[in-house]
C-alpha positions as YAML, in Angstrom:
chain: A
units: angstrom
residues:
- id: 1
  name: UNK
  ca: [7.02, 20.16, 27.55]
- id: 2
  name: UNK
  ca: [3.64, 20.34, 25.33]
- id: 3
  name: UNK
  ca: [5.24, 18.98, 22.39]
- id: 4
  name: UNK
  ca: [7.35, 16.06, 24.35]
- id: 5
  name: UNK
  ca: [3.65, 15.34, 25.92]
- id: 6
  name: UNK
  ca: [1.90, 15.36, 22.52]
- id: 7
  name: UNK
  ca: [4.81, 13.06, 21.04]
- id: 8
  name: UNK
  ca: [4.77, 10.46, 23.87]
- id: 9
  name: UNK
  ca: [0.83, 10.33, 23.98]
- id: 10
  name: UNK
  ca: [1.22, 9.47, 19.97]
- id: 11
  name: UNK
  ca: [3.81, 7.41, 20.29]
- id: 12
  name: UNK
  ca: [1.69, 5.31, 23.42]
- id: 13
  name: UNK
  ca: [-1.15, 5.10, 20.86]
- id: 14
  name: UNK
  ca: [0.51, 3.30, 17.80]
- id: 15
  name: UNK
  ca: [1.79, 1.26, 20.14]
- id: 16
  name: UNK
  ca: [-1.43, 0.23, 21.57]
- id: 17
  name: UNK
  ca: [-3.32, 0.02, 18.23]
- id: 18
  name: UNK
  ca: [-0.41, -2.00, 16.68]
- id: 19
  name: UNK
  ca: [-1.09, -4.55, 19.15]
- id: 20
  name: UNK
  ca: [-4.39, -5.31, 17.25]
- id: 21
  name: UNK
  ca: [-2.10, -5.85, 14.08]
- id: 22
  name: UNK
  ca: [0.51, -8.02, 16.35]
- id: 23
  name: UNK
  ca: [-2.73, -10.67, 17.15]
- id: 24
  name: UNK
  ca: [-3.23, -11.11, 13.22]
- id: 25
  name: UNK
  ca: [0.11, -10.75, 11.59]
- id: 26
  name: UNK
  ca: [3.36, -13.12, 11.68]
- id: 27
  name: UNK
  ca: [6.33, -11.39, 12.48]
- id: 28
  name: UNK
  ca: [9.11, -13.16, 11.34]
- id: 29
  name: UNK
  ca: [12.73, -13.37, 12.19]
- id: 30
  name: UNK
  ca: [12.59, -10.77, 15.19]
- id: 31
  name: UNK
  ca: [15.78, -11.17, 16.44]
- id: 32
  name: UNK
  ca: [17.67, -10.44, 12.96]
- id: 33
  name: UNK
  ca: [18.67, -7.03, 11.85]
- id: 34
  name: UNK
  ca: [15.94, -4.79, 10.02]
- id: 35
  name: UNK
  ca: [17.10, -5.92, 6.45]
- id: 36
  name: UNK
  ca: [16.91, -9.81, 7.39]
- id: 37
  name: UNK
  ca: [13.44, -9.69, 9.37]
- id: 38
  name: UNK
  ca: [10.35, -10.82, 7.47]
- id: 39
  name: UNK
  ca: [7.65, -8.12, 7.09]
- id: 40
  name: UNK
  ca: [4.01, -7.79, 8.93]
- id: 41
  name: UNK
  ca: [1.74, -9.63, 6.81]
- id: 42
  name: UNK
  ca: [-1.98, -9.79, 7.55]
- id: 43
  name: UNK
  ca: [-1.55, -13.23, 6.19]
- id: 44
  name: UNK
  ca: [1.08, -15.93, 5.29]
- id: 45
  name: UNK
  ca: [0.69, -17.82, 1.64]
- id: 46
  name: UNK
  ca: [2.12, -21.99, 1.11]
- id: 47
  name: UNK
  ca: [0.14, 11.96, -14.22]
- id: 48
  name: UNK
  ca: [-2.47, 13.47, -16.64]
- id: 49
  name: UNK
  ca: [-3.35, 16.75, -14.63]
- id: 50
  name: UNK
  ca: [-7.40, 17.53, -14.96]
- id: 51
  name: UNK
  ca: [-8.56, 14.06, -15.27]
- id: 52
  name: UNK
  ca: [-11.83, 13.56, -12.95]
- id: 53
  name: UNK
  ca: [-11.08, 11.21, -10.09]
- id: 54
  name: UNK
  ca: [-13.81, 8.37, -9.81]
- id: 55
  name: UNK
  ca: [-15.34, 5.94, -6.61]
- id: 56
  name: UNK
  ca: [-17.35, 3.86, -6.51]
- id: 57
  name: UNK
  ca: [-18.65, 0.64, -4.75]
- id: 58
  name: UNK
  ca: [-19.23, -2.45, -7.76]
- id: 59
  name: UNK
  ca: [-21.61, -5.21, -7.77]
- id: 60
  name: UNK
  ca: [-19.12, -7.56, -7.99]
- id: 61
  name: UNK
  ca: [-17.92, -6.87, -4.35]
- id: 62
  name: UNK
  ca: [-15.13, -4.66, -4.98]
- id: 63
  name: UNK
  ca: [-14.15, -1.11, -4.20]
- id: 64
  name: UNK
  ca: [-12.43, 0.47, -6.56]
- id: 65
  name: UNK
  ca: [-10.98, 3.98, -7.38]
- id: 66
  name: UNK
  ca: [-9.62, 5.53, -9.93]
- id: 67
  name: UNK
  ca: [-7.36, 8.31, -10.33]
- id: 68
  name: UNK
  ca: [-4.39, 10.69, -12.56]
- id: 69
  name: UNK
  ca: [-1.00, 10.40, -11.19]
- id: 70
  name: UNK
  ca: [-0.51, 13.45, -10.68]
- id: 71
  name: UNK
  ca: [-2.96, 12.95, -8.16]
- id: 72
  name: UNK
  ca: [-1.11, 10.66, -5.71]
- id: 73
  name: UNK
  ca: [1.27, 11.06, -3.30]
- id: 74
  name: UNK
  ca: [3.21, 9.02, -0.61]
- id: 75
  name: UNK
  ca: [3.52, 9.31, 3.32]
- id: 76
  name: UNK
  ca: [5.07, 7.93, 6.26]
- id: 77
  name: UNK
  ca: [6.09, 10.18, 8.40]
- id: 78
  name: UNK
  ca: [5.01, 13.95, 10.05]
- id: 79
  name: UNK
  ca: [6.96, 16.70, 10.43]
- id: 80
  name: UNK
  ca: [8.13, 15.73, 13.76]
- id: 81
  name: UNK
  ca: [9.73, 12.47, 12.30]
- id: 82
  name: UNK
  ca: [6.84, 10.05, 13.69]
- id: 83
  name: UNK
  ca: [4.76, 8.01, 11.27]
- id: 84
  name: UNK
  ca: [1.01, 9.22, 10.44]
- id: 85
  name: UNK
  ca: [-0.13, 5.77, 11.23]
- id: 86
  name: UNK
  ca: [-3.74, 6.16, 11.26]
- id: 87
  name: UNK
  ca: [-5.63, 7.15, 7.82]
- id: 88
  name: UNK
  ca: [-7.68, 10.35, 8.89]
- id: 89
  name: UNK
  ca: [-4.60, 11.19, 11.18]
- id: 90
  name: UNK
  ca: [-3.12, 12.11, 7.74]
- id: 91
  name: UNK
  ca: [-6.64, 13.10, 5.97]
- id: 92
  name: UNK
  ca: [-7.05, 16.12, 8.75]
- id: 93
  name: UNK
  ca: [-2.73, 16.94, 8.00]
- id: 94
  name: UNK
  ca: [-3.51, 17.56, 4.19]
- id: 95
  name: UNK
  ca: [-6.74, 18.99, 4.52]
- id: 96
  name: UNK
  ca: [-4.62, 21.70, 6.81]
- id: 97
  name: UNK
  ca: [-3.03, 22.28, 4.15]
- id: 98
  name: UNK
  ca: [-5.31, 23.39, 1.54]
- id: 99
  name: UNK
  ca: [-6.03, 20.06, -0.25]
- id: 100
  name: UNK
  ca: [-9.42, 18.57, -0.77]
- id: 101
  name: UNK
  ca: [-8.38, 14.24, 0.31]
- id: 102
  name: UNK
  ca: [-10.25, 12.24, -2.53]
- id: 103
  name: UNK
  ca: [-8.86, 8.96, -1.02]
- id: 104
  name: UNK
  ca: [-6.24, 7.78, 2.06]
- id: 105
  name: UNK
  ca: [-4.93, 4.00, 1.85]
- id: 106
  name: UNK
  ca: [-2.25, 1.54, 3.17]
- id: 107
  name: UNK
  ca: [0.67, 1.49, 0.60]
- id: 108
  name: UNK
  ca: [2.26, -1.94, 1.66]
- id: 109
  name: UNK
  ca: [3.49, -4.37, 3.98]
- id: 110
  name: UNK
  ca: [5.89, -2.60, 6.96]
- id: 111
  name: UNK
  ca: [8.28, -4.28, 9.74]
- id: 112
  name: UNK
  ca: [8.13, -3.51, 13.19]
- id: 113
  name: UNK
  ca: [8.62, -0.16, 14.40]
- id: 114
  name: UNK
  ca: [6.02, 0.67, 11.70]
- id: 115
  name: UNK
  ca: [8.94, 0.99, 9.28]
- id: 116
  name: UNK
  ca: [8.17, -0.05, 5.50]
- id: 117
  name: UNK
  ca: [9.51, -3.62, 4.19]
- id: 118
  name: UNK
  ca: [11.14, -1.76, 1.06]
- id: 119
  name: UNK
  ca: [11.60, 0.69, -1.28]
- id: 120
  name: UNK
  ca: [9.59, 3.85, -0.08]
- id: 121
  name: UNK
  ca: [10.04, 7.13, -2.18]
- id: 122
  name: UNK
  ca: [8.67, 10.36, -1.04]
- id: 123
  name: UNK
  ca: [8.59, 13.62, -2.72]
- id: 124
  name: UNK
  ca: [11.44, 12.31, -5.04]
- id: 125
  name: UNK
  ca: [13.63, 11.65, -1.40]
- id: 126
  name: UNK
  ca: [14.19, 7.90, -1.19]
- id: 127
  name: UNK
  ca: [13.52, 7.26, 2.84]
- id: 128
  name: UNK
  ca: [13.76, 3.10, 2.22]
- id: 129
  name: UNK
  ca: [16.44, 1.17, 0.19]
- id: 130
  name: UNK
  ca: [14.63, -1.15, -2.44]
- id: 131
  name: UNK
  ca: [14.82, -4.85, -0.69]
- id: 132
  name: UNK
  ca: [15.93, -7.41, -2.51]
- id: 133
  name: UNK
  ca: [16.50, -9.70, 0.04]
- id: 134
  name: UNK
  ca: [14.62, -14.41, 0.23]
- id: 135
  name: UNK
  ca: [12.63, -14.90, 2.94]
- id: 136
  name: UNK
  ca: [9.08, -15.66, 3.81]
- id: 137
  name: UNK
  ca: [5.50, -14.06, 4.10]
- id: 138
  name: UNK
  ca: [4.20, -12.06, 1.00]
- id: 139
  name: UNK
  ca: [6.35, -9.64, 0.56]
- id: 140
  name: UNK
  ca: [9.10, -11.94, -0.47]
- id: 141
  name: UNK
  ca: [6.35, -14.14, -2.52]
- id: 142
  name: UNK
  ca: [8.68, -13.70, -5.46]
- id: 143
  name: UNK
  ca: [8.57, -12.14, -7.79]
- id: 144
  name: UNK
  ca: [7.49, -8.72, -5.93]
- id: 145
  name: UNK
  ca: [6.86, -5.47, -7.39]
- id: 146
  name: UNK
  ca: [7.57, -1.69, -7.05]
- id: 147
  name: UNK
  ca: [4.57, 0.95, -8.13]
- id: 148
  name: UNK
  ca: [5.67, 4.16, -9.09]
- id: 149
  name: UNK
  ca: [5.21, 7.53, -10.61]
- id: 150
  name: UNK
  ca: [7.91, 8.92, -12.76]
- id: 151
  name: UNK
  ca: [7.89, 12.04, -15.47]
- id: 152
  name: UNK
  ca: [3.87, 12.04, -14.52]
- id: 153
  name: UNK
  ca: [3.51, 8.09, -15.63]
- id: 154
  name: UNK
  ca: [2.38, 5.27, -13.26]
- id: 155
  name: UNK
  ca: [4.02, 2.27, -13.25]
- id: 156
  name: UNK
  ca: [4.61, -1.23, -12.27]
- id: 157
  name: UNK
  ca: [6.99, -3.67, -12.46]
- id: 158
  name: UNK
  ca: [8.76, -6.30, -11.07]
- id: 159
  name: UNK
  ca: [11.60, -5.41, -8.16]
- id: 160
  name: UNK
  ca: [14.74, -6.86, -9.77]
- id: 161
  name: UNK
  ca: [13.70, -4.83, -13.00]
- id: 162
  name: UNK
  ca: [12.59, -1.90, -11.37]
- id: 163
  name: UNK
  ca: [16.22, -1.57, -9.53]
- id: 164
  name: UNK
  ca: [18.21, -1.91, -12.82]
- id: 165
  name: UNK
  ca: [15.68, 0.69, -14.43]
- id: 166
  name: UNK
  ca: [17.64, 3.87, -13.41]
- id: 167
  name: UNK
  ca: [13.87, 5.33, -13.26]
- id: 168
  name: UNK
  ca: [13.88, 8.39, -10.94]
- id: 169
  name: UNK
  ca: [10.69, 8.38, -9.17]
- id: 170
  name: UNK
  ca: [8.68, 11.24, -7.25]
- id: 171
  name: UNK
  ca: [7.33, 8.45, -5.72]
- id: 172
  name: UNK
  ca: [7.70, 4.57, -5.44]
- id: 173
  name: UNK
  ca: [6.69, 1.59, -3.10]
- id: 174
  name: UNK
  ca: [8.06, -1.73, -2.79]
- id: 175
  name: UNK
  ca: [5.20, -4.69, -1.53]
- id: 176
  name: UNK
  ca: [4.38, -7.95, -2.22]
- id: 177
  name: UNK
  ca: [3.58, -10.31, -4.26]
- id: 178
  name: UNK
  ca: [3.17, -8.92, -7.91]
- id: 179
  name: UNK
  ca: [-0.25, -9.81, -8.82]
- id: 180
  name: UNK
  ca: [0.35, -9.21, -12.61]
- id: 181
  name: UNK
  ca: [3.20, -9.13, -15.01]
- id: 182
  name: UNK
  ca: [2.42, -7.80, -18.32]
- id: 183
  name: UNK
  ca: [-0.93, -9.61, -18.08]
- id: 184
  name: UNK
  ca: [0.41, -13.34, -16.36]
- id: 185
  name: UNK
  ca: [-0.94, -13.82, -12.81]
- id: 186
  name: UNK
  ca: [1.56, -14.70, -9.84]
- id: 187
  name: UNK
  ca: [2.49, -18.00, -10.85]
- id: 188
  name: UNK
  ca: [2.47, -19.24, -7.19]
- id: 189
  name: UNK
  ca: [-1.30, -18.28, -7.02]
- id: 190
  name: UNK
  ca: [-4.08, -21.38, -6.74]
- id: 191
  name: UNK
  ca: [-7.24, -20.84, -8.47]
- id: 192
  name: UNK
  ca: [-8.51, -23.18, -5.46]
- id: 193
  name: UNK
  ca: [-6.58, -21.51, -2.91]
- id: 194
  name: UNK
  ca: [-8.92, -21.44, 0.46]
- id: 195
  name: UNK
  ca: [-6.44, -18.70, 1.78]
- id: 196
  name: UNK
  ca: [-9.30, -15.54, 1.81]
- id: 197
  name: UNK
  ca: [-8.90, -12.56, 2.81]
- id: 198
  name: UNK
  ca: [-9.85, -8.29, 2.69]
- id: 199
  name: UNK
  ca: [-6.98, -7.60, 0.17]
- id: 200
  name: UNK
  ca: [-5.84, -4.47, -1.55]
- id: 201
  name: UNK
  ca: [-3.77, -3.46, -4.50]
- id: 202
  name: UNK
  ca: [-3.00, -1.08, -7.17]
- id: 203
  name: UNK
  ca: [-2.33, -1.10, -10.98]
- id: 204
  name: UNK
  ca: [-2.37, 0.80, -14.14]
- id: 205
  name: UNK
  ca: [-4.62, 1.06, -16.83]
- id: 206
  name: UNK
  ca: [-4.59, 1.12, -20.51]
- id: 207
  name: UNK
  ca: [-4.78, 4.57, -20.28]
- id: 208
  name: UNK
  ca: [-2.62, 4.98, -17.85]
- id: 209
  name: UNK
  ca: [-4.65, 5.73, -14.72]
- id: 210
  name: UNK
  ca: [-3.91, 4.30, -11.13]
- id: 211
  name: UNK
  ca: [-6.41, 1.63, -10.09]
- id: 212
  name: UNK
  ca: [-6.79, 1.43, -6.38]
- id: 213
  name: UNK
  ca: [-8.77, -2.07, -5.36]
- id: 214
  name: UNK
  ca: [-9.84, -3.05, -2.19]
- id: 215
  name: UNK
  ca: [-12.05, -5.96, -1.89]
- id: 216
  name: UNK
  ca: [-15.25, -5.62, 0.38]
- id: 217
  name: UNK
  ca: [-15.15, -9.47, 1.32]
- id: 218
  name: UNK
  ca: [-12.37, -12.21, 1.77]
- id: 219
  name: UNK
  ca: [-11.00, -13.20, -2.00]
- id: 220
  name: UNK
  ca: [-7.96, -15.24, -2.46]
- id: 221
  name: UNK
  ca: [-5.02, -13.50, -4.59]
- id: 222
  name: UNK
  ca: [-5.62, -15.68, -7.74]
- id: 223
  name: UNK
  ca: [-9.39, -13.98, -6.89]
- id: 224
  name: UNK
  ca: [-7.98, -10.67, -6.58]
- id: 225
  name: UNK
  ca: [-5.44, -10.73, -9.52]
- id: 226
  name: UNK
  ca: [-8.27, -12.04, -12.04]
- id: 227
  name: UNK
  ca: [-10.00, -8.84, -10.77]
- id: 228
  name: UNK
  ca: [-7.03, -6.22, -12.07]
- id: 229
  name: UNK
  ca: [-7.52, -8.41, -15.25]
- id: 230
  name: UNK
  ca: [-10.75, -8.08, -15.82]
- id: 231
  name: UNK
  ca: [-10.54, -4.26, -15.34]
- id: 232
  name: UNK
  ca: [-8.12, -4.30, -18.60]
- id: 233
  name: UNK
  ca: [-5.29, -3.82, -15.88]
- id: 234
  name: UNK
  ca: [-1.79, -5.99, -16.97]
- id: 235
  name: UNK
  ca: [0.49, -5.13, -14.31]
- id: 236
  name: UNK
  ca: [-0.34, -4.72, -10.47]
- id: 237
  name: UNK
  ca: [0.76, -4.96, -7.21]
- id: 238
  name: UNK
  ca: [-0.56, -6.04, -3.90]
- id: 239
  name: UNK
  ca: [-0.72, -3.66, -0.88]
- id: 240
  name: UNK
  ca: [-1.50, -5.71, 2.15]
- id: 241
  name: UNK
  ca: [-5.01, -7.91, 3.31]
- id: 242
  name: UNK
  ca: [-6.69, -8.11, 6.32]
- id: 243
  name: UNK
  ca: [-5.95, -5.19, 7.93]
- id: 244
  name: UNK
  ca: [-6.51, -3.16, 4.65]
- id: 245
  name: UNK
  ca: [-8.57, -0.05, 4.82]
- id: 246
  name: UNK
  ca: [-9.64, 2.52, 1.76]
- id: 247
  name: UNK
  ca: [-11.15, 5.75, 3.39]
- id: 248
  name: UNK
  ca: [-12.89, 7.75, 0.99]
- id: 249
  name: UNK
  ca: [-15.27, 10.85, 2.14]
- id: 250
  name: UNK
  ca: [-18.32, 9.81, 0.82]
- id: 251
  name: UNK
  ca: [-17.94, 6.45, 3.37]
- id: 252
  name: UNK
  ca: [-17.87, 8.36, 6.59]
- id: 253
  name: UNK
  ca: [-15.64, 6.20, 8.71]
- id: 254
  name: UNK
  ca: [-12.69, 4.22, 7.23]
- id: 255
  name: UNK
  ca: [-13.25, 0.29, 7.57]
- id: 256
  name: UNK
  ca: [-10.12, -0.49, 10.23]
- id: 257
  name: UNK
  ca: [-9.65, 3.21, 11.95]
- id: 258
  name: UNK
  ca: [-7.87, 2.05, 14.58]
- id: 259
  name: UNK
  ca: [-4.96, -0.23, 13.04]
- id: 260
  name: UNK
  ca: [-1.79, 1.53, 12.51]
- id: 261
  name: UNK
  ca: [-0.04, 1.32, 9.12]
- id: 262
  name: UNK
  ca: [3.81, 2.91, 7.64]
- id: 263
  name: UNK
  ca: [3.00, 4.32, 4.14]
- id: 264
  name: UNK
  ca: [-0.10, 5.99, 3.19]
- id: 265
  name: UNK
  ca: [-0.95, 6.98, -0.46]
- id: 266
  name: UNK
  ca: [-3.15, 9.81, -0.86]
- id: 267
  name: UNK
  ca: [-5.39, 11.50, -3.69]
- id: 268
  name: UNK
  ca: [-5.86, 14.70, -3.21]
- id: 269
  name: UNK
  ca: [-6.17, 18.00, -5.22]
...
């Protein structure tokens, strides 16, 4: 009876917190099957063990954090089979377990039901089919992109080549749109684009760590692309804006910590 109680009163609160996501998101195509809906965008758009993680806050108006990928992992859902949803929800899970949390952050765009858009590896266990599916919003801004960690190496690339890669990940997630291809930006991004937003992403960098970016005011992609660039970053791929959040110890309280999300990538050790 305890546990049904526990479940129900979680269940009650993503639904109540997802409402605040409902307000600013467009969910598209609600009537079609999971595969054919469009995802939850914020917005709609015409492993080197020992390596010292690093935060910090830049000048330029960007968070940023960098990390080994043997650092990172992937998650979705708890033990019980019900997604973490909220960031610290998952912090307080892993510090349970033993592991000092460096960083907690949305992984991607998700459908209703709090269910990723795509691909969505875990622990080498593939929980989402890669989705290769037209349709609207960001996530099918083609091309998209998969990031992933495979053999202890971080990668991105784009989805079509990712699913004719035969790469067996320990962990991969599918969002939308690719901000960078081998050093081009999206080539549906506008340098004049008005279309600002919080925005996140991830991308690799010349020496193969994981670049986590979160911008700390509203940039538009071309923006937030150039930014990867700039970093010496070639290929990366956008998480989600608006609604992003980056929760990092040293901040206190994450920026959103009350709007739901499906994946959550963690850096812990």
């Amino acid at each position: 009876m305890g546990q049904t109680v526990v479940r129900a009163s979680r269940i009650i609160g993503l639904l109540a917190t997802a409402m605040l996501v409902a307000s600013s998101c467009s969910v598209l195509n609600s009537s079609a099957s999971p595969q054919e809906q469009g995802s939850i965008d914020s917005e709609t758009v015409s492993d080197e063990p020992g390596t010292e993680t690093q935060t910090k806050t830049d000048e330029s108006g960007y968070r940023s954090f960098t990390a080994a990928p043997s650092q990172i992992s992937l998650h979705w859902n708890d033990a019980e089979g019900e997604p973490y949803g909220q960031l610290e929800r998952l912090r307080q899970e892993l510090e349970q377990q033993g592991k000092s949390v460096k960083l907690v952050t949305n992984s991607g765009i998700y459908l209703p039901g709090f269910v990723p858009a795509g691909l969505h590896v875990e622990d080498g266990v593939e929980l989402r089919p890669i989705n290769l599916n037209d349709g609207e919003g960001n996530f099918q801004l083609l091309p998209n992109g998969v990031f992933y960690i495979a053999d202890g190496m971080a990668g991105v690339l784009e989805s079509n080549t990712y699913a004719a890669s035969g790469i067996q990940p320990r962990l991969a997630v599918q969002s939308g749109p690719q901000l960078l291809a081998d050093g081009v930006i999206h080539p549906e991004f506008s340098e004049t684009s008005e279309s600002t937003f919080i925005r996140n992403g991830v991308g690799v960098t010349p020496d193969g760590q994981v670049l986590f970016l979160m911008s700390a005011r509203p940039v538009n992609l071309w923006d937030f692309a150039s930014e990867f660039l700039d970093r010496g970053v070639t290929n990366a791929l956008y998480l989600d804006g608006k609604i992003s959040a980056m929760d990092e110890p040293v901040d206190g309280v994450p920026l959103f910590p009350n709007i739901p999300f499906a994946g959550i990538l963690a850096v812990s050790e």
